[in-house]
C-alpha positions in Angstrom: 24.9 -14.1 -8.9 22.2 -16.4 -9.5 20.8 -17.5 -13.7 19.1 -14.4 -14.3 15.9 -15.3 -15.8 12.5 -13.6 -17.0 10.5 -14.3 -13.9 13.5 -12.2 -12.4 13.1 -9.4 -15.5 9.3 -9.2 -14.2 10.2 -8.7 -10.6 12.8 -5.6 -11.7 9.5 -4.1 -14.1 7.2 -4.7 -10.5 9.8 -3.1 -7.8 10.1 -0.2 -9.8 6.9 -0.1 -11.0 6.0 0.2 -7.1 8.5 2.8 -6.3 7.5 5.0 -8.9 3.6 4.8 -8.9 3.9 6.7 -5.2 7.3 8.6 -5.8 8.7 6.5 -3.0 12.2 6.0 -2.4 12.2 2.1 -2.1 9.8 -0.6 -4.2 10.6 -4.3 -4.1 8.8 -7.0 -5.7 9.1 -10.6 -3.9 8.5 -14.1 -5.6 8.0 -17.2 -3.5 8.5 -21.0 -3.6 5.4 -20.8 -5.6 6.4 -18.5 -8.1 3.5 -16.0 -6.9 5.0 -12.2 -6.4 4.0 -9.7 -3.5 5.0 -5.9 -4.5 5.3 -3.0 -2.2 6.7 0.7 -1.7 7.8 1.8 1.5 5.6 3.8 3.7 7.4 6.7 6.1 4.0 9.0 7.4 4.8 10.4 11.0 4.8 7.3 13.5 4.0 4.6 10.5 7.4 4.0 9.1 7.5 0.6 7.3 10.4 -0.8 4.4 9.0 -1.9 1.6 10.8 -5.3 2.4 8.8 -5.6 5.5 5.7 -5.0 3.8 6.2 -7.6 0.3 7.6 -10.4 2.7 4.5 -9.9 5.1 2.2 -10.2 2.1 3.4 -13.1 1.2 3.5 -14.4 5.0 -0.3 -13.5 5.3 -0.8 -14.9 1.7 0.7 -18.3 3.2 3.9 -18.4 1.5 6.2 -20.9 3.5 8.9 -19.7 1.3 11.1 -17.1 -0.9 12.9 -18.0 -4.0 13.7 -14.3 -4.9 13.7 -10.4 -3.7 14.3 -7.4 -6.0 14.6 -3.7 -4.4 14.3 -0.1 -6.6 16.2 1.9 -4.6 19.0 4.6 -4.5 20.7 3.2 -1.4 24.1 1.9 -2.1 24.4 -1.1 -0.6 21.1 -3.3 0.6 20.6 -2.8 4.5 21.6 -5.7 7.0 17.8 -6.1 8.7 16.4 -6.7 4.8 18.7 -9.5 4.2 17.4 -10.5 7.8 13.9 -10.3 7.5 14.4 -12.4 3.9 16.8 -14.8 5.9 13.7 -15.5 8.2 11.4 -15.8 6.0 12.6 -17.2 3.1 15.8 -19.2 4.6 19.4 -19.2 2.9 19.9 -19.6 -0.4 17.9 -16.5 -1.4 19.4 -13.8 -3.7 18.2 -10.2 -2.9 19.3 -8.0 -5.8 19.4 -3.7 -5.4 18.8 -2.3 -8.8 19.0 1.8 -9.4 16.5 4.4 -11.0 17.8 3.2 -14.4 17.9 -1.0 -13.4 21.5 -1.3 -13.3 22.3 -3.9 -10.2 23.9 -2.3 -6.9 24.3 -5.2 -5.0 23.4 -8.4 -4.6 23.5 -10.9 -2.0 22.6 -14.2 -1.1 20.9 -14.9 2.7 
């Protein structure tokens, strides 16, 4: 795992901040190269059915970040799903960590794309 530092503290207090403000089951919070952050819940109503991955890296797409420096997801899946760490791979290139925290901030997983 990558130095933890407070910038990534701040993404972990955004992700679930996002997650719990609309009782969803995933928030993330995404920082880019430029240290701005991009925070999202999932959406899943009828035909619109969106990760919250998808919608904090497309933020920060429209936003006109040309890169990722780190991902955070508040979920209770066990293990973070292959298409987010492809999505961040595409975005963001390799050399990204994508963390999975809990409900209580204990880290799941982490990888690195």
């Amino acid at each position: 795992m990558s130095e933890w530092t407070p910038e990534d503290d701040k993404l972990v207090t955004l992700a679930k901040g996002a997650r719990s403000r609309v009782q969803a089951t995933e928030g993330v919070a995404v920082r880019d190269t430029t240290g701005r952050t991009y925070v999202s819940a999932n959406v899943d109503r009828g035909i619109l059915k969106l990760s919250a991955v998808e919608l904090a890296v497309g933020q920060a797409v429209a936003s006109g970040a040309t890169g990722i420096e780190a991902v955070v997801i508040s979920s209770d899946a066990l293990q973070i799903p292959a298409r987010e760490i492809q999505i961040v791979r595409e975005i963001g290139g390799q050399g990204v960590f994508v963390h999975l925290l809990g409900a209580t901030g204990d880290i799941i997983d982490s990888q690195l794309t």
